[in-house]
N, C-alpha and C positions, 0 to 999 in steps of 0.2 A: 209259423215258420219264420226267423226273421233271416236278417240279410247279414252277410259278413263279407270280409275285406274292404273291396272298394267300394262297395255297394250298401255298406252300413252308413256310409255319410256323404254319397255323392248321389242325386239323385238319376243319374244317367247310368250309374254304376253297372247293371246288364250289360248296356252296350259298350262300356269301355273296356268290360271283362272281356267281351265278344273281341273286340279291338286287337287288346294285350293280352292272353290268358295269362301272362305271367307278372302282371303289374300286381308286385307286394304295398299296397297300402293299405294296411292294418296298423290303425294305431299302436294295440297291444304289443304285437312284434318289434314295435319302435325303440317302445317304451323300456322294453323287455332288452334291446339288443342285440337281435337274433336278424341273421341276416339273410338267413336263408331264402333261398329263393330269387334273390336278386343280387346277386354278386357271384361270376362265374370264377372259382377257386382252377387254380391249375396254371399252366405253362403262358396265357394270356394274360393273368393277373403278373406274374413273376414279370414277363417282358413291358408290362406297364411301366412296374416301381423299377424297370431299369430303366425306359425312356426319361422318366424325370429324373432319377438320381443323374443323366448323364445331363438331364436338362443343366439341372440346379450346377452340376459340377461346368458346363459350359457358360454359363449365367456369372458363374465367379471369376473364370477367368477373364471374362469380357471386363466384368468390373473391374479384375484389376490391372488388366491393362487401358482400359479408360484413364485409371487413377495414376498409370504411372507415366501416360501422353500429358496431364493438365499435369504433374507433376514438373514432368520437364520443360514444359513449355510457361509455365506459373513461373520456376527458377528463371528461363531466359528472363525473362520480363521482370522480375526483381532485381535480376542482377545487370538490364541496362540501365533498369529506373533507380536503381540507387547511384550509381553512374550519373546519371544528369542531373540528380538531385546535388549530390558531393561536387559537381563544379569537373568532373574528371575525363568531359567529354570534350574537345575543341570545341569552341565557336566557330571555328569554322569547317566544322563537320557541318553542322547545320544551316551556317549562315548561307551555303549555297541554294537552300531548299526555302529561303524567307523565317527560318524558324529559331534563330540568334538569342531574340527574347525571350519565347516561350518553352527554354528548354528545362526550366523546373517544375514549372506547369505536365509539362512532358512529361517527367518524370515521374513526379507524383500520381499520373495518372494512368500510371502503367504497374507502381505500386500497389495502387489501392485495385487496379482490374484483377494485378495477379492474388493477390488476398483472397479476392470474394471467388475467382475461381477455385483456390484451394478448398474451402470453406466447401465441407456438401450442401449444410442448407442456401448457400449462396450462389452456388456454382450455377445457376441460371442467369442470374444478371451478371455475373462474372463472365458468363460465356456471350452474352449480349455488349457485352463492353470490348470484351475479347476482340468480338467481328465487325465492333465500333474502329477498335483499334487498329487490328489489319486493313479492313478496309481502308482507312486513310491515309496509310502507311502506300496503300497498292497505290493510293489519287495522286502521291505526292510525286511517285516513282513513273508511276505514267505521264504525267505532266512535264517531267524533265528528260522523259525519251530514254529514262534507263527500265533495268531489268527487272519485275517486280514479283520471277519466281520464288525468291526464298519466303516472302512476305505473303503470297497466295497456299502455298507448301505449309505453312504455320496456319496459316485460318482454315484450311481442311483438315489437320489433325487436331485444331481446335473442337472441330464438329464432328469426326470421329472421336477424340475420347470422349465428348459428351455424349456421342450415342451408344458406345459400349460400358461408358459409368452409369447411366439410367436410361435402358432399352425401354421403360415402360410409357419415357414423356413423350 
């Protein structure tokens, strides 16, 4: 008499049948692709393949409004850093904050932040430069006794679109 299902290649197999009666492990049946027996067909399978399809369809939307916060917030940051770049800022916008000389510097590096945020395989050091950059944007603005909501505002939808562009990191 030999043994089958679980019990053709688990040597416990008695007692795991005792366990499960309905654990399908039969090679053959695998092989074959027959499901029977372990997959409940009916109104629980249907309300499954809807939880995920609404999953996946919520999933996208998050992506793409992740995509369209780094979007907007990638433009701000292009379009002040080409700005100090082109020479089209005052000096003395900055000069009152110590920062006169290094407003190319500035610039350029609110360029190349907004870049690698756009960029999906980059958008992780782009988002670390990001809250490199708010951040010191907030020290500059606390240090001289002004207001440094808008700049705080900008580094939390920083970290909101990155968490609804890739909920998995």
């Amino acid at each position: 008499m030999g043994r089958s299902g679980h019990e053709a290649f688990h040597p416990w197999g008695r007692v795991a049948r005792w366990i499960n009666p309905w654990a399908v492990n039969d090679l053959s049946r695998r092989r074959n692709g027959s499901h029977e027996g372990c997959c409940l067909p009916g109104p629980a399978a249907a309300r499954s393949e809807e939880r995920r399809r609404a999953m996946k369809e919520r999933n996208n939307w998050g992506k793409i409004a992740g995509l369209v916060l780094h979007i907007v917030i990638g433009g701000l940051m292009i379009f002040t850093g080409s700005q100090k770049i082109l020479g089209l800022v005052p000096p003395e916008a900055l000069a009152k904050y110590g920062l006169d000389e290094q407003v190319r510097l500035i610039g350029a590096g609110a360029l190349l932040t907004a870049l690698l945020l756009l960029v999906p395989r980059t958008s992780a050091l782009g988002l670390l430069l990001m809250s490199s950059f708010w951040g010191g944007a907030i020290c500059i603005h606390m240090a001289h006794g002004e207001s440094y909501l808008v700049q705080a505002v900008l580094l939390v939808l920083s970290w909101a679109g990155a968490y609804l562009r890739n909920p998995q990191r």
